[in-house]
N, C-alpha and C positions, 0 to 999 in steps of 0.2 A: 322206236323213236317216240312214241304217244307216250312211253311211262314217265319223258321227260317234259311233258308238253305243262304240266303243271308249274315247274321251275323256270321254263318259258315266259308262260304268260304271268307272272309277278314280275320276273326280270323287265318285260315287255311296261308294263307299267311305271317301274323305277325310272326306267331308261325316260320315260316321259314326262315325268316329273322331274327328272333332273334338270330336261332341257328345259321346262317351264324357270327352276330356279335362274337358268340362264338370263330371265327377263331381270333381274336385276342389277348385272351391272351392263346390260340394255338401257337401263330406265338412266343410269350413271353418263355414260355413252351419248344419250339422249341431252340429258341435259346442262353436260358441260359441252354440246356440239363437237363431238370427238370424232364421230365417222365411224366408230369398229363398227366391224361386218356382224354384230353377234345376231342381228335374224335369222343369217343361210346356217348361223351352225344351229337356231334354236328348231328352225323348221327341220333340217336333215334328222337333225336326235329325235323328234317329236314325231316323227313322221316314221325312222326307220322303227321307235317304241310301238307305234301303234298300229304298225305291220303286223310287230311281233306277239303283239297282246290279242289282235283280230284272227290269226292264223290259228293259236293254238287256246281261244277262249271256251270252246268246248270242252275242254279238258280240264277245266278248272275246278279244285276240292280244295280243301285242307293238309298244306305242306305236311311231309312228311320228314323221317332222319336224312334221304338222300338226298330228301325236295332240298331243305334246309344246306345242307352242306356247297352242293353243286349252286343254290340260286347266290351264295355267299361266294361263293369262289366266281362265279361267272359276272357277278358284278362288279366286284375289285379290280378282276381283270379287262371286261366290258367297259367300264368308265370313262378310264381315262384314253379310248380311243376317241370319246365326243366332247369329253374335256380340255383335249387337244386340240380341237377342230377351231375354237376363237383365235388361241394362240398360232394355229397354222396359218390361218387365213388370212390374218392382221399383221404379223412382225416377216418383213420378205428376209429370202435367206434362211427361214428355218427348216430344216428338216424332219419329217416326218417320227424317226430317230428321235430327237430331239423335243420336237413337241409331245411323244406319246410319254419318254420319260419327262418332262416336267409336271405332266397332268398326274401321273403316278405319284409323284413327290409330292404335287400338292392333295390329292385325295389321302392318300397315307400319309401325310402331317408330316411327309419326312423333313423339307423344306432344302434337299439340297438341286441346287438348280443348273442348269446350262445355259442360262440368260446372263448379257452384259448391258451394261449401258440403261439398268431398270428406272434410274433417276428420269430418262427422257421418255421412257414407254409411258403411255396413256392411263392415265389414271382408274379406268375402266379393266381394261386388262390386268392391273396389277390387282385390282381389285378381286377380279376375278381370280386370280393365281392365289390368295389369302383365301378367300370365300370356299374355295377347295378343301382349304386347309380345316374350314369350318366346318364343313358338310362332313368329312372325313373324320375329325378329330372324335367326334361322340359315335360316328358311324352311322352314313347313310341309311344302311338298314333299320337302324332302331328309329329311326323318323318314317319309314314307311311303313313299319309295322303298326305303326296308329293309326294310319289310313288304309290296310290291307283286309281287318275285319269288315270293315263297312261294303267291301266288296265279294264281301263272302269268302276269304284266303284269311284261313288264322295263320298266326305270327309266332306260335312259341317254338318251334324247330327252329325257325330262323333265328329268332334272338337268340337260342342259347347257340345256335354257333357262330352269332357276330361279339355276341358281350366280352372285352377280354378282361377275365379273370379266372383263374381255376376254381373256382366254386361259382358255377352257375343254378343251381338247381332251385337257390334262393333268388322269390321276388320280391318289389317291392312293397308291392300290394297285390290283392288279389287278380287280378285281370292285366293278360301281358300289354294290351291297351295304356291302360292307365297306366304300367308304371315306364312305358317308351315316353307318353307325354310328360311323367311326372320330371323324367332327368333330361328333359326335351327343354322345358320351363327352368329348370335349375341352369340350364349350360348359357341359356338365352339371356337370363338375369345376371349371371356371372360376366358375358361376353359386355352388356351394355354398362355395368360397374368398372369393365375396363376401360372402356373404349372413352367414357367421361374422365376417367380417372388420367389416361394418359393425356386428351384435352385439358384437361388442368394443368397436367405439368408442363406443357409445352408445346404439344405437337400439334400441326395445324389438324383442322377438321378429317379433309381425308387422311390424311398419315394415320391417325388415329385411329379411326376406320377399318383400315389395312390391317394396320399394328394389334388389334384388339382381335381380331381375324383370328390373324396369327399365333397370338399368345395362347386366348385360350383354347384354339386346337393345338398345341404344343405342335406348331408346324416347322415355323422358321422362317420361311418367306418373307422378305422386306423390299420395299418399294427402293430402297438407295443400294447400290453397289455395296458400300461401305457399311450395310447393316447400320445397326443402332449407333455403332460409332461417326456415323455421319451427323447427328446429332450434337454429341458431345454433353450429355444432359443428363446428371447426377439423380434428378428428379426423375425422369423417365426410365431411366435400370431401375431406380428400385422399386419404380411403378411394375415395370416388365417383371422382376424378377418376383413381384409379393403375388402376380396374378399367375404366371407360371407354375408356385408352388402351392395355390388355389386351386389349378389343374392340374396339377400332379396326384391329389387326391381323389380317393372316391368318390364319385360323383354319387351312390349313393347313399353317402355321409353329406354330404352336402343337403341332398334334397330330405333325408330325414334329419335332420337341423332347422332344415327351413320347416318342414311341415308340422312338427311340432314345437320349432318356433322357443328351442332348447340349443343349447350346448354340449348336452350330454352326448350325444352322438360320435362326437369326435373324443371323448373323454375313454368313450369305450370299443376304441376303433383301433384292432391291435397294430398295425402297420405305422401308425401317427410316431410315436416313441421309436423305432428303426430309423421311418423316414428322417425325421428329424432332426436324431443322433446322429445319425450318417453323415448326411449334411453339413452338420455342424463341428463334425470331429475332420472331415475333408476340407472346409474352409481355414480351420485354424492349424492346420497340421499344413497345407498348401501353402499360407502365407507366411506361416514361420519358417520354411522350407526357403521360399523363394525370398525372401528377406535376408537368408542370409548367403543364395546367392546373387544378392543385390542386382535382381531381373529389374525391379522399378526405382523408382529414384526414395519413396518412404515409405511408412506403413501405410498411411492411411490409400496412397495409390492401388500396393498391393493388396491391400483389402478390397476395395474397389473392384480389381479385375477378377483377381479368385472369387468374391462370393458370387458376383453375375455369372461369370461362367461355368462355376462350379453348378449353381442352380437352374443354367438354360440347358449343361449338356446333359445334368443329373436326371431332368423331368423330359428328355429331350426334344426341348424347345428347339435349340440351335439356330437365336440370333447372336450375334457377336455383337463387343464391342472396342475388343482389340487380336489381334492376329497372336493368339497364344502359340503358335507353333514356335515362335522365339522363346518361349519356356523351356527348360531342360528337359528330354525327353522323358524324365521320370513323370513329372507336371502332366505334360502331354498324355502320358498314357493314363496317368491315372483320373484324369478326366475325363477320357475316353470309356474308361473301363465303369464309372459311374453311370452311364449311361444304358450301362445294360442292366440292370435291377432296382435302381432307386425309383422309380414311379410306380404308383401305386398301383393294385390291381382296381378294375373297374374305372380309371382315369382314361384321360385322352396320352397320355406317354405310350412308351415303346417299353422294348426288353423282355426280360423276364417276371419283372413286375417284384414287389417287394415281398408279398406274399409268397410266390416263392422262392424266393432267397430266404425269407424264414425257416421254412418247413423244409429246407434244403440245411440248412445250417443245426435245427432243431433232430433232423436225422443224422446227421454226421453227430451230433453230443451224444443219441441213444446209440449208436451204433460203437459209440467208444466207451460206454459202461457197460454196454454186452458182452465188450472184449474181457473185459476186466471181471465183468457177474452175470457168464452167460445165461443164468435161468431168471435173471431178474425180469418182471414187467414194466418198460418204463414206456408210455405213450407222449407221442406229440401233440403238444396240443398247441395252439394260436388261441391266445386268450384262455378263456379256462372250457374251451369247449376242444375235445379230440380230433383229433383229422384224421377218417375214416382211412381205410389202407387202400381204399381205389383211392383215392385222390394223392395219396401217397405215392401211390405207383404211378400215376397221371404223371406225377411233376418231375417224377425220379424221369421217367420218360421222354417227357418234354425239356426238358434240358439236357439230355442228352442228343436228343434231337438238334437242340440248339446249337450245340458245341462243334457237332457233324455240320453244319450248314453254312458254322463261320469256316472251319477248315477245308472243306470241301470248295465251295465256292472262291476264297482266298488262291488256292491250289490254281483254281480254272481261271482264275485272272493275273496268276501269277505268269501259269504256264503259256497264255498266251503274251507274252510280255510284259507287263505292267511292274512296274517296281515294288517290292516285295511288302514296303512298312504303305507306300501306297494303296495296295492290295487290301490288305489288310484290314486297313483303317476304314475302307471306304466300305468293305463288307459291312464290317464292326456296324460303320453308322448307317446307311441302308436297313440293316437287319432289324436294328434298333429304335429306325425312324426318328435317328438323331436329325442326319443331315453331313454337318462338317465335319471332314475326319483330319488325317493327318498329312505332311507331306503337300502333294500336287491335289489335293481335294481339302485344303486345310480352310478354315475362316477366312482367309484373303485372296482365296481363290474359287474355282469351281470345278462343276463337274463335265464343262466343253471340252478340255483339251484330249478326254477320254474318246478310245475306240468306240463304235456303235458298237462291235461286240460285247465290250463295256457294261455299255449302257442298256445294253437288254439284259443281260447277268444280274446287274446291281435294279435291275426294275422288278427283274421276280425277286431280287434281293428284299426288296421292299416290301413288295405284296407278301411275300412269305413271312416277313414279320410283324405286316399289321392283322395279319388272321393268325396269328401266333402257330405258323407252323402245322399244326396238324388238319386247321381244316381245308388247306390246300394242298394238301399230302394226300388227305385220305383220297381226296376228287382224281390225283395222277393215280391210283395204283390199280390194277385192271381188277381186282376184287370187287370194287366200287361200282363200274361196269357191265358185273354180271347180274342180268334180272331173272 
């Protein structure tokens, strides 16, 4: 048990610093005279942290490949039992079930909820349900790895198994310190360019708050039942929508932009030209679809509702602003299906990330002029630099992984009843950390009416696709285990 006491005590730490983050919508709480309980859950997390950080601090070195894997997977899943605890202890009637999956949803950015009635919950709480979404979106762990050297516990096993994107081994600068604060500052800047930006459009202070939360952790979580279309505010989708595809990008394209203080960055950012395209050929191919089978009353309506949703479920965001499941199920799906590779690698999104849908796409072309010229050498390359054959086989792997997870699990929620395109959808977006799927989990509804069985399936649902799958794989398999 000591070989583990290392991944312990950093866990032990986070866990405490989490529940410190709790003092802020404390402070919210406080000063709009609201009442939530958030002290008993900041003391209980604070207190069981530094149990666990005191018990096993002797044991403290420099994480290692296992340290790294296991303190990543024991956090994701650790979390959201104390990110629960405000929501349990404040809204009566909820259950335990219920509370651990909303914390899950909101740490994994997934944003799909079991909450009704959010327009009368307390401003503090909801607050709190977004702020998850925040902590999650860039990844708790890369916020702690700038404070984990100063305690003697280097950071770089860790980060490389929280960063999602397939090519990890690139930093941003020399010291993994420096470049957690550098995209730490980038997310912070980006978050408060929101947050003013939807204040201008419309929305009162807190909404804004909330909403800015939200966005740029590509969560989903909204303070009204009704999502964004409680609103009804032209200005504010295309505020949501321009910051969403802000976050949909690398965050470290972003922060080398800012720090040189260039453009260039994004100019040579091979994902940008896909993302884009994509995008751009699903909005107009969606609206001239639905146009002609006259879903809305003109174009410029259906423009409207395709480009927002095409863009929240693409990067998946997954706020709404109208119940697209009244779209033909072709619409439906294929909005769905956006949602598993349009976000960039290194972003706060879900999926498979864009980068590999490239090199996924970029192998199926070589492997079809092999057919035709088996001794030819044709290499894949992303931008004019080669993609090494492990990383080849990484991705060949991890999407196949991927594929097994949505049908498998589909299968387990099928077979325990659940209806089939329900089933489904709700894997799809779980996995995804979309949020809204289709059917009885669609944009106009949620995820209460679900079995608890459910709801623990689609929670590892979750968690297995905000650690993109293997590094919560590797933690189940008794290999992992043996010392």
């Amino acid at each position: 048990m000591r070989a583990y006491h290392p991944a312990l005590n950093a866990l032990g730490l986070i866990i405490m610093i989490f529940g410190l983050l709790m003092t802020v919508p404390l402070a919210v709480s406080y000063s709009l005279d609201e009442g939530i309980r958030f002290r008993d859950s900041i003391i209980i997390t604070f207190l069981v942290g530094l149990l666990l950080w005191v018990v096993t601090r002797c044991a403290r070195r420099d994480l290692r490949v296992h340290d790294g894997f296991l303190l990543v997977a024991a956090t994701w899943v650790g979390l959201p039992v104390f990110g629960a605890l405000p929501l349990l202890l404040n809204i009566p009637g909820l259950s335990a079930t219920d509370a651990y999956f909303e914390a899950v949803s909101g740490l994994t950015a997934t944003g799909g909820t079991v909450l009704t009635r959010l327009d009368d919950l307390p401003i503090s709480l909801n607050l709190w349900r977004t702020f998850m979404h925040w902590i999650g979106g860039m990844g708790v762990i890369v916020l702690v790895v700038a404070i984990l050297p100063l305690l003697g516990i280097g950071g770089r096993q860790l980060f490389k198994a929280e960063v999602p994107t397939p090519m990890k081994e690139s930093s941003l600068t020399p010291r993994i310190t420096e470049t957690a604060k550098g995209l730490w500052v980038t997310y912070m800047l980006l978050t408060l360019a929101c947050g003013l930006s939807l204040w201008w459009a419309g929305l009162g202070p807190w909404d804004a708050v909330i909403h800015a939360f939200s966005v740029t952790g590509l969560g989903g979580f909204s303070s009204k039942d009704a999502s964004l279309a409680y609103f009804d505010n032209v200005a504010v989708e295309a505020v949501a929508a321009g910051f969403a595809l802000l976050s949909g990008l690398n965050f470290a394209t972003h922060y080398m932009a800012l720090a040189r203080r260039s453009p260039l960055p994004y100019w040579r950012d091979p994902e940008l030209p896909f993302y884009f395209g994509v995008l751009a050929f699903s909005i107009v191919m969606l609206t001239l679809y639905l146009m002609q089978t006259e879903a809305h009353a003109d174009l410029l309506t259906t423009l409207r509702y395709v480009a927002f949703h095409v863009v929240s479920i693409s990067t998946s965001l997954g706020l709404s602003t109208y119940d697209y499941t009244h779209w033909p199920m072709f619409a439906q799906t294929w909005v769905l299906f956006l949602g598993s590779f349009v976000a960039c690698s290194g972003s706060a999104g879900g999926g498979i990330k864009m980068m590999r849908a490239m090199i996924l796409y970029k192998q199926v072309l070589r492997e079809i002029v092999r057919s035709l010229h088996p001794n030819v050498v044709v290499p894949v390359r992303i931008g004019e630099q080669p993609v090494p054959e492990g990383i080849l086989h990484a991705v060949l792997g991890f999407s196949f992984m991927y594929m097994v997870s949505i049908v498998s699990l589909t299968l387990l929620l099928s077979a325990s009843g659940l209806e089939l395109i329900t089933a489904f959808s709700a894997v799809v977006a779980c996995l995804n950390n979309t949020g809204p799927g289709l059917e009885a989990v669609g944009p106009a509804s949620n995820y209460q009416a679900l079995a608890d069985f459910h709801k623990w399936v689609l929670s590892f649902a979750m968690i297995l696709g905000r650690l993109e799958i293997f590094t919560l794989l590797v933690v189940l398999t008794p290999a992992f285990w043996r010392r």
